[in-house]
mmCIF file of the C-alpha atoms, coordinates in Angstrom:
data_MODEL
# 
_entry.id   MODEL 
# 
loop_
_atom_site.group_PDB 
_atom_site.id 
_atom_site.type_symbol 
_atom_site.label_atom_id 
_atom_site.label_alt_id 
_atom_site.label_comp_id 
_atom_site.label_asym_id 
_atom_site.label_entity_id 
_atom_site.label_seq_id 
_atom_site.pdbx_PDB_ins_code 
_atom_site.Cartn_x 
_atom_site.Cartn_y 
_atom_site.Cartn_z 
_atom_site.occupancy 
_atom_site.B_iso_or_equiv 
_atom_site.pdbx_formal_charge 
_atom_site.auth_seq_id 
_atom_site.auth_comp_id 
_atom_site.auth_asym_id 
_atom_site.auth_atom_id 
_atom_site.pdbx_PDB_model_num 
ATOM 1   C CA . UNK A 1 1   ? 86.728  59.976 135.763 1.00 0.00 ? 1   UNK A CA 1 
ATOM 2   C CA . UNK A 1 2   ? 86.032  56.832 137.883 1.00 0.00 ? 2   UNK A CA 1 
ATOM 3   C CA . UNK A 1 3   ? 82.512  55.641 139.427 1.00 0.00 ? 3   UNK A CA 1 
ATOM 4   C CA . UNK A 1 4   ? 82.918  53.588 142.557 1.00 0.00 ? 4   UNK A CA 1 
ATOM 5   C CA . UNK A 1 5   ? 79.732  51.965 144.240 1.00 0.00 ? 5   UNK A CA 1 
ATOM 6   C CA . UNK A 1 6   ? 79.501  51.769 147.517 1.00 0.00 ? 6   UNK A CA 1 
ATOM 7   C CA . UNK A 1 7   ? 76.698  49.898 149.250 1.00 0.00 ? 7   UNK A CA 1 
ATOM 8   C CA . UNK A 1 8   ? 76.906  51.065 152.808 1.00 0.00 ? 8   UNK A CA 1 
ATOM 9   C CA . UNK A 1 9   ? 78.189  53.475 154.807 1.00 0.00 ? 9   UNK A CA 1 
ATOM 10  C CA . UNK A 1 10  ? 81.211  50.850 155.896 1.00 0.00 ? 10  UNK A CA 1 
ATOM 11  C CA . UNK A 1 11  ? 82.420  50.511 152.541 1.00 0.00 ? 11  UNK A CA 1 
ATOM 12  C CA . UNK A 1 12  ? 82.465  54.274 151.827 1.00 0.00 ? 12  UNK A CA 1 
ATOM 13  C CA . UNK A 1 13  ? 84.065  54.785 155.324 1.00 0.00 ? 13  UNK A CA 1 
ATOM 14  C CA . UNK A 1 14  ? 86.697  52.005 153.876 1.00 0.00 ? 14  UNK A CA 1 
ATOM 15  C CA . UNK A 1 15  ? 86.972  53.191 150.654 1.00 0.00 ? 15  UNK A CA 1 
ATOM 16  C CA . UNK A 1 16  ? 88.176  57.059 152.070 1.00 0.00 ? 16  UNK A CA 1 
ATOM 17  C CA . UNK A 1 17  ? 90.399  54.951 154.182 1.00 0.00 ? 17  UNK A CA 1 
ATOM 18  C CA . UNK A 1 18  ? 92.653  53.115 151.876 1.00 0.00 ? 18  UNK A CA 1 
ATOM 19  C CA . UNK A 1 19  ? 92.490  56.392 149.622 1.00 0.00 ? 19  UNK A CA 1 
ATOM 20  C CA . UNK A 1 20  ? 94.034  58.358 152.414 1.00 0.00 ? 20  UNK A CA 1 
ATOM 21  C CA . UNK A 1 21  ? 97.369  56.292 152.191 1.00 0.00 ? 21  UNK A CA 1 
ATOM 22  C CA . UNK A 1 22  ? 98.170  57.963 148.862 1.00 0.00 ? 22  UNK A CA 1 
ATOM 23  C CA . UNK A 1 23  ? 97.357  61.680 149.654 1.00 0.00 ? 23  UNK A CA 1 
ATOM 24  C CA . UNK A 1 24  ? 99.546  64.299 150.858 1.00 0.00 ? 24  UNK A CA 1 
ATOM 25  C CA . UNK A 1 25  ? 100.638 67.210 152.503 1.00 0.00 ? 25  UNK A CA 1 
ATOM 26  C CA . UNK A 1 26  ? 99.346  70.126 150.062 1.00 0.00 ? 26  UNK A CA 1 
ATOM 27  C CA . UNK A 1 27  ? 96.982  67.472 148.379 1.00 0.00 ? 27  UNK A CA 1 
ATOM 28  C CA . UNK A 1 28  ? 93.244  68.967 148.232 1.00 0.00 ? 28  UNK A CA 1 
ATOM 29  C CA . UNK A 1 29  ? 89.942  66.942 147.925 1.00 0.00 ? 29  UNK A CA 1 
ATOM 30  C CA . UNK A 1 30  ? 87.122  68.102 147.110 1.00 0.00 ? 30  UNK A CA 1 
ATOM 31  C CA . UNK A 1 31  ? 83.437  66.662 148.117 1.00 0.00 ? 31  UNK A CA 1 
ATOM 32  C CA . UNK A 1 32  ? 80.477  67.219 146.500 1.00 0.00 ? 32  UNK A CA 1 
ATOM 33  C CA . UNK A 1 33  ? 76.492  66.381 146.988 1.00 0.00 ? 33  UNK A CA 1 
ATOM 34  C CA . UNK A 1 34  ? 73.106  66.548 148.569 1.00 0.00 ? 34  UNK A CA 1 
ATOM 35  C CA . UNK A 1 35  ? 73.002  67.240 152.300 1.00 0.00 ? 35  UNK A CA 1 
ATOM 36  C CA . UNK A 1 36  ? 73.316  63.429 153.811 1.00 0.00 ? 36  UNK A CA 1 
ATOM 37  C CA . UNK A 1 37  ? 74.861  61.872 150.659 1.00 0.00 ? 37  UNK A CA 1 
ATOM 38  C CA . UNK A 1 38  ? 77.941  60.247 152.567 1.00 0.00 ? 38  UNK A CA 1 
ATOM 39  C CA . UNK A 1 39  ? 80.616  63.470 152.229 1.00 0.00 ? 39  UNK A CA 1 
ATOM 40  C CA . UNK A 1 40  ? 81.109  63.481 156.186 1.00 0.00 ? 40  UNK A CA 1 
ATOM 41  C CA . UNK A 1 41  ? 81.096  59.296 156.455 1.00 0.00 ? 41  UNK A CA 1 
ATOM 42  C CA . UNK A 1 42  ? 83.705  60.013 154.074 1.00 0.00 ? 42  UNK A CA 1 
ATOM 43  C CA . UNK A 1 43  ? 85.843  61.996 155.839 1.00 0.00 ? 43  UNK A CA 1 
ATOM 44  C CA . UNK A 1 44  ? 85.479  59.738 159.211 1.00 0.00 ? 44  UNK A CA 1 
ATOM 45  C CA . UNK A 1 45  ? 86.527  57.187 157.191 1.00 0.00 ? 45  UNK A CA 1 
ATOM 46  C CA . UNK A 1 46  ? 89.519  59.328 155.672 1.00 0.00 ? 46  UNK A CA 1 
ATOM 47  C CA . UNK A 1 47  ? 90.910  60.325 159.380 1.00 0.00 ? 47  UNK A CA 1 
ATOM 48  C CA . UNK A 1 48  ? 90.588  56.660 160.087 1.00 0.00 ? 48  UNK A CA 1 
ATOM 49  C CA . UNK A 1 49  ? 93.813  55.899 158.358 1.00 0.00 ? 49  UNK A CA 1 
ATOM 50  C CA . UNK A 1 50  ? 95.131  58.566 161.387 1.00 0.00 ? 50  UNK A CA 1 
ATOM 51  C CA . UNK A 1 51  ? 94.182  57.233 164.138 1.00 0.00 ? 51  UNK A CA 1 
ATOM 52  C CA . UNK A 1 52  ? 91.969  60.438 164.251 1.00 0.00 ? 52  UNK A CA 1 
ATOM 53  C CA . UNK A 1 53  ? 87.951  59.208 163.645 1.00 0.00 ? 53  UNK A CA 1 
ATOM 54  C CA . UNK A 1 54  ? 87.200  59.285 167.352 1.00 0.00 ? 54  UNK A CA 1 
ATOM 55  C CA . UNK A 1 55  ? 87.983  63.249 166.841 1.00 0.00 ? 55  UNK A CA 1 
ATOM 56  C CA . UNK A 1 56  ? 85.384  63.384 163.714 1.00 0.00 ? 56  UNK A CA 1 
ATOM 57  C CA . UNK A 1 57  ? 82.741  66.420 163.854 1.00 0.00 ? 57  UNK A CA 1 
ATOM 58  C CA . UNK A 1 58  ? 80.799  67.921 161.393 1.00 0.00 ? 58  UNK A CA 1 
ATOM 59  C CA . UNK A 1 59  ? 82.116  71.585 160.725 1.00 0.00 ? 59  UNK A CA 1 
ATOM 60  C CA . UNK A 1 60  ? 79.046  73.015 159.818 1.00 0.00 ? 60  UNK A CA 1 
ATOM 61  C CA . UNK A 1 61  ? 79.049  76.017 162.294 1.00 0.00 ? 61  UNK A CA 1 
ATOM 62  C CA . UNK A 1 62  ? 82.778  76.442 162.134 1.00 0.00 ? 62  UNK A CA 1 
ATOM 63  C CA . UNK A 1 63  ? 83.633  76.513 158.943 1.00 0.00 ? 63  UNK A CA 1 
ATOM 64  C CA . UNK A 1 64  ? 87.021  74.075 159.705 1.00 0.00 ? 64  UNK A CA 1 
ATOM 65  C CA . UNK A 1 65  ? 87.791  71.457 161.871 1.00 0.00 ? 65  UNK A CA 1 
ATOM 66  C CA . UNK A 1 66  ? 91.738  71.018 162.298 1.00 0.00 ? 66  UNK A CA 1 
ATOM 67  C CA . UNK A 1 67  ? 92.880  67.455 162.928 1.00 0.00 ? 67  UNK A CA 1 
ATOM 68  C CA . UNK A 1 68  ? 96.443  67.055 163.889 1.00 0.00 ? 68  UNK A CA 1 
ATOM 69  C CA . UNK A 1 69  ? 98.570  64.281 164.572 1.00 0.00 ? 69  UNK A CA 1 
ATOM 70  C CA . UNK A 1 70  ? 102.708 63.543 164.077 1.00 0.00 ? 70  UNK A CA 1 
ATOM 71  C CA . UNK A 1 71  ? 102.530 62.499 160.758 1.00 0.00 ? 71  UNK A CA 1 
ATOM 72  C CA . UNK A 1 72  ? 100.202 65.129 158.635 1.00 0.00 ? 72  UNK A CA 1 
ATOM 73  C CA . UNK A 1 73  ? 97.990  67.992 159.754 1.00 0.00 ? 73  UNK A CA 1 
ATOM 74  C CA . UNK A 1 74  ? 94.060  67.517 158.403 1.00 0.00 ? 74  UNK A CA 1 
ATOM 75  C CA . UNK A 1 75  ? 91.404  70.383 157.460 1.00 0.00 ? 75  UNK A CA 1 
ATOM 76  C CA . UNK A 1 76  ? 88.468  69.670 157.428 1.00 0.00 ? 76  UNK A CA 1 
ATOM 77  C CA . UNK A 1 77  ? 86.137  72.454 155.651 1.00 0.00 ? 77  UNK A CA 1 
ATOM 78  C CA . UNK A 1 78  ? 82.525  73.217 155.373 1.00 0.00 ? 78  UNK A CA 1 
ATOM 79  C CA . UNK A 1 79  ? 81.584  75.347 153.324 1.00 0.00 ? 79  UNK A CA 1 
ATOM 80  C CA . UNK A 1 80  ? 77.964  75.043 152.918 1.00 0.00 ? 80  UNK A CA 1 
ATOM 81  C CA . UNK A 1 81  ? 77.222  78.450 155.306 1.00 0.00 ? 81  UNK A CA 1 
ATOM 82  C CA . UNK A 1 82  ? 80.235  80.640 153.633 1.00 0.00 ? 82  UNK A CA 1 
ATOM 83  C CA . UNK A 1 83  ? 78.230  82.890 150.953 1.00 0.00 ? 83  UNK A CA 1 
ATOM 84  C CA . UNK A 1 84  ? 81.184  83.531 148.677 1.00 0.00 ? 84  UNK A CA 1 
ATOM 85  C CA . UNK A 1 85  ? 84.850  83.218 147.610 1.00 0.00 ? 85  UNK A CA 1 
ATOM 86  C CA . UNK A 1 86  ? 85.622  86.524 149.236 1.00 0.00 ? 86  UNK A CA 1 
ATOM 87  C CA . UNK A 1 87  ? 84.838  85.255 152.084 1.00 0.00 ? 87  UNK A CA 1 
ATOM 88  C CA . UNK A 1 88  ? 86.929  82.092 152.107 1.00 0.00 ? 88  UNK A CA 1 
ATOM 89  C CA . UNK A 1 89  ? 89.444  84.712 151.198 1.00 0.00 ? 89  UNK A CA 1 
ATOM 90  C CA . UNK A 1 90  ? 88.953  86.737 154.211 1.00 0.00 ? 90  UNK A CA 1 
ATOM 91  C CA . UNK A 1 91  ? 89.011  84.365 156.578 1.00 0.00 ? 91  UNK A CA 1 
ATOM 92  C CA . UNK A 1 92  ? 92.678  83.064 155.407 1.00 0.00 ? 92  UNK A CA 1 
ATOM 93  C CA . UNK A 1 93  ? 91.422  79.843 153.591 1.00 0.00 ? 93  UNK A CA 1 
ATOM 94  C CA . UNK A 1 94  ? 94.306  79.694 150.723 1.00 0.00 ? 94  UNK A CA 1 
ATOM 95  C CA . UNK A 1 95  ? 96.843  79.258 153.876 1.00 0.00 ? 95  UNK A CA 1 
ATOM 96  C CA . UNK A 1 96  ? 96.066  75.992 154.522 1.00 0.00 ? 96  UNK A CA 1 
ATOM 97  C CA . UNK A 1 97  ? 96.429  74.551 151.114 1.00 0.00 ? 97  UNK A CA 1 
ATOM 98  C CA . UNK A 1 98  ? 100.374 74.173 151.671 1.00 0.00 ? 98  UNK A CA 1 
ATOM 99  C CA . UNK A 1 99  ? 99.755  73.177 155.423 1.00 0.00 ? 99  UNK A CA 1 
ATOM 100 C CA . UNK A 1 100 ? 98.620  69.776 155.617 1.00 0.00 ? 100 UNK A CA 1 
ATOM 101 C CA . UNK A 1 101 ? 95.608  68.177 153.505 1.00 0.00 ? 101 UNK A CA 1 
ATOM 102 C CA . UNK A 1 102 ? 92.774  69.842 152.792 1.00 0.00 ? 102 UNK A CA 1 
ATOM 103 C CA . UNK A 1 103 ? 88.898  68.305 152.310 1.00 0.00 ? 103 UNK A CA 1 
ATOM 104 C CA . UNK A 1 104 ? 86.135  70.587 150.960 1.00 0.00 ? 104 UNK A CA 1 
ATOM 105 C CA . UNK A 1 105 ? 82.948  69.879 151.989 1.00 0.00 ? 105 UNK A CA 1 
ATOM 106 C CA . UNK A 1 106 ? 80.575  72.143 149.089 1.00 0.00 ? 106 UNK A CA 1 
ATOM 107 C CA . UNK A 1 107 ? 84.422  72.952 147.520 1.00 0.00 ? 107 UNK A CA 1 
ATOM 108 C CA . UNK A 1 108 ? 82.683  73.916 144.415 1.00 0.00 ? 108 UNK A CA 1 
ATOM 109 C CA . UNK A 1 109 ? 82.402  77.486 146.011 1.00 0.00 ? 109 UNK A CA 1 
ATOM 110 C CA . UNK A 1 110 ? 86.081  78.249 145.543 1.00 0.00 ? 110 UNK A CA 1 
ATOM 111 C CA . UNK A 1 111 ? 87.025  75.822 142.629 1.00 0.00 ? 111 UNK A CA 1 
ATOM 112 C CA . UNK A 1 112 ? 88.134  79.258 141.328 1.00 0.00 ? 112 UNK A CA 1 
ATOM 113 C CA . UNK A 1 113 ? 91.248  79.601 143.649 1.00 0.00 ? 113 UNK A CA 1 
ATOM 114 C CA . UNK A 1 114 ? 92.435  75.803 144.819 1.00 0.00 ? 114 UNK A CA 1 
ATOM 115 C CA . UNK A 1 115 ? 95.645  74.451 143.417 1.00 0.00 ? 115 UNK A CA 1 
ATOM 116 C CA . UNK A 1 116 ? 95.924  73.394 139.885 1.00 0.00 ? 116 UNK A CA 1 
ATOM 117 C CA . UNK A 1 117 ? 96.040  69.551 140.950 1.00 0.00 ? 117 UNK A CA 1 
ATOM 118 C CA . UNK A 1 118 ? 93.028  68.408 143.385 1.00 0.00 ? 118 UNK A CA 1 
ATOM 119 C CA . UNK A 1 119 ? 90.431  65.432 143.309 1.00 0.00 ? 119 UNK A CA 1 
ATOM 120 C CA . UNK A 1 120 ? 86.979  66.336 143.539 1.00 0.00 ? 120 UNK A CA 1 
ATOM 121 C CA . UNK A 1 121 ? 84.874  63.360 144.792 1.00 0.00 ? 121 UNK A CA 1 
ATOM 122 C CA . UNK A 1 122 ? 80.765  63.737 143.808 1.00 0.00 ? 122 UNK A CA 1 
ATOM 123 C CA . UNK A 1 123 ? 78.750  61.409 145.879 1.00 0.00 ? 123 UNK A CA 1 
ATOM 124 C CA . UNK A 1 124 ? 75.146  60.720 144.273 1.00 0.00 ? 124 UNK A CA 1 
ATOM 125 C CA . UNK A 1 125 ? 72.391  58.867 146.681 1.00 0.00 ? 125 UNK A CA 1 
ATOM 126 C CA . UNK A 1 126 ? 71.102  55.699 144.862 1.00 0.00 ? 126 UNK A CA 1 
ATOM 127 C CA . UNK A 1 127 ? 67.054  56.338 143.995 1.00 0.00 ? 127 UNK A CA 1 
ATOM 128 C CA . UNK A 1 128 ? 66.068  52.955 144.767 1.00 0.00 ? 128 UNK A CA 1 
ATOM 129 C CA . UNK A 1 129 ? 68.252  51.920 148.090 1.00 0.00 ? 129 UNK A CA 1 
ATOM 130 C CA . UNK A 1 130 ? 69.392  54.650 150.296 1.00 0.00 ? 130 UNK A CA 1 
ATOM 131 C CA . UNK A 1 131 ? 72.397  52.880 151.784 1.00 0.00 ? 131 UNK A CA 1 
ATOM 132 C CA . UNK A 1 132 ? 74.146  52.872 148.557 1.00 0.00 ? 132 UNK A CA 1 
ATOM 133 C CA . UNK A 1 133 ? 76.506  55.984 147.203 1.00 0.00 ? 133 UNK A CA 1 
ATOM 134 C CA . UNK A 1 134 ? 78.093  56.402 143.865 1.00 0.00 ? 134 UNK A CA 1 
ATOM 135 C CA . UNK A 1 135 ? 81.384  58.334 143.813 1.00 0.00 ? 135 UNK A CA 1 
ATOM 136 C CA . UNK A 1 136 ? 82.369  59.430 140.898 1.00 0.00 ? 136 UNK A CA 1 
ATOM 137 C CA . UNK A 1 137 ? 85.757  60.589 141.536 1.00 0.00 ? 137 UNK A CA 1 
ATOM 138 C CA . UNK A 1 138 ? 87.257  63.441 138.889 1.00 0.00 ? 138 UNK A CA 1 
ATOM 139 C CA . UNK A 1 139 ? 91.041  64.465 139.048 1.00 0.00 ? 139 UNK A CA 1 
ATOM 140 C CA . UNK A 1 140 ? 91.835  67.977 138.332 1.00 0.00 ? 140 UNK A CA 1 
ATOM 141 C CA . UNK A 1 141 ? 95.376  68.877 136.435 1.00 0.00 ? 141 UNK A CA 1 
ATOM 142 C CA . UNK A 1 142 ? 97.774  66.292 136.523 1.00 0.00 ? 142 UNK A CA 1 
ATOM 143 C CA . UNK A 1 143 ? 98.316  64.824 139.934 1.00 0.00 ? 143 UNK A CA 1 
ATOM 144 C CA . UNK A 1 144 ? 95.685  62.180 140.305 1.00 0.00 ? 144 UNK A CA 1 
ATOM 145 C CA . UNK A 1 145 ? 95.023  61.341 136.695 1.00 0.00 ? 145 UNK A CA 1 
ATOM 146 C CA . UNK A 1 146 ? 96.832  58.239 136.792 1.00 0.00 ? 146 UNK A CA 1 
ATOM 147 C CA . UNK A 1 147 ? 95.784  56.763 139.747 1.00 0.00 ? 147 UNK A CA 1 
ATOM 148 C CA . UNK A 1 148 ? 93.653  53.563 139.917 1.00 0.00 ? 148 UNK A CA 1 
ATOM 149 C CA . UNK A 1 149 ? 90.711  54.558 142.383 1.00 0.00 ? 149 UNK A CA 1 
ATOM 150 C CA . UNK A 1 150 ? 89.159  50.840 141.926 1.00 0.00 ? 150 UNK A CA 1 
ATOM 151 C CA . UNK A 1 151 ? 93.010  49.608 143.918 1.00 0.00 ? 151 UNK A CA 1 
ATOM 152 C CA . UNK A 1 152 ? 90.681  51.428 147.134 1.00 0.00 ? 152 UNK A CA 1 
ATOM 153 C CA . UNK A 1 153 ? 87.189  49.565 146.954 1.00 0.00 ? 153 UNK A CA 1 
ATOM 154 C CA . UNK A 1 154 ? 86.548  47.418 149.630 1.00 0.00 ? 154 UNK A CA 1 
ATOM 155 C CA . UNK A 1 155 ? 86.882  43.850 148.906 1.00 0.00 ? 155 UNK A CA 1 
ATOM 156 C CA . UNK A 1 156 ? 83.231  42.634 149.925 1.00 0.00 ? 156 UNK A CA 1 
ATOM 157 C CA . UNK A 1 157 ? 83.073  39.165 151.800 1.00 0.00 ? 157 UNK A CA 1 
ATOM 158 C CA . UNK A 1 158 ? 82.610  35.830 149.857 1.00 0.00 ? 158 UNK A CA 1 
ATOM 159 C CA . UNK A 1 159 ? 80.192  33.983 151.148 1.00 0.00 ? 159 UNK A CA 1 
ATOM 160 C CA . UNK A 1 160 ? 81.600  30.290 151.120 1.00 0.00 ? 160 UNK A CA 1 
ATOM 161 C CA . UNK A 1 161 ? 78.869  27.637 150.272 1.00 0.00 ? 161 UNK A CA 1 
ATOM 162 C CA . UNK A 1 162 ? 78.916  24.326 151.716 1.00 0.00 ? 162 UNK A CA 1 
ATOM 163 C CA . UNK A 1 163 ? 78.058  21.117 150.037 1.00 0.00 ? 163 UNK A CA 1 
ATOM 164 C CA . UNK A 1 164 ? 76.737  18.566 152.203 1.00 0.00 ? 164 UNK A CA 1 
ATOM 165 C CA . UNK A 1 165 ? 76.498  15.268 150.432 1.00 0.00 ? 165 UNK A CA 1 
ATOM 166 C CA . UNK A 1 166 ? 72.994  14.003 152.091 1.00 0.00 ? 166 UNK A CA 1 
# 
């Protein structure tokens, strides 16, 4: 398990960014937390290493949002209105796990039936300022257990200080 701190939306944004390089077709992720806690800024960020965050909508009503470009196919789920695994199952939801990359928005639903090796991401609002988001990022089975999530923070600006002999 690995806590990243994010203090803005940017850096989160950023942060799914530089992630994206290193997932794949068939890769799953996983997003968990409070309504407003950063999971969609996440996923803008994560098409944003497409060429795709212009396309970004929340699927709330739809269930899926399918982003497609030459290189990998992207879906985008939702799952906060489905009521149970069954229906996941019903509407053909284990198809896309082979198809492209999938993100789980409320994933926990179907934990049950994803692959053996997915990443599930919790984001956790700060009490004090609400601009910054802990992820604590969790690899499931094998795949991701050896990765070094810190290689994908943003590196924040230095501010340079001047001396000014006077």
């Amino acid at each position: 398990m690995t806590e990243i701190l994010c203090k803005n939306e940017d850096e989160t944004r950023v942060f799914a960014k530089n992630l994206a390089g290193i997932i794949k077709r068939g890769d799953v992720i996983v997003l968990s937390g409070d309504l407003g806690a950063g999971k969609t800024k996440f996923v803008e960020g994560f098409l944003e290493h497409y060429n795709l965050q212009e396309e970004i909508s929340s699927p709330t009503f739809t269930i899926v949002n399918e982003y497609h470009n030459p290189l990998i196919d992207i879906y985008h789920f939702d799952l906060y209105r489905v009521n149970d695994i069954y229906e996941f199952e019903n509407i053909g939801g284990e198809e896309y796990f082979e198809r492209g990359i999938c993100i789980f928005e409320w994933g926990e639903l179907i934990e049950d039936i994803l692959p053996e090796d997915y990443l599930k991401i919790s984001f956790e609002k700060d009490e004090i300022n609400d601009n910054i988001r802990k992820l604590i990022l969790e690899p499931v089975g094998n795949k991701f257990s050896e990765v070094n999530f810190e290689e994908f923070i943003p590196r924040r600006k230095r501010l340079k200080i001047l001396f000014v002999k006077g």
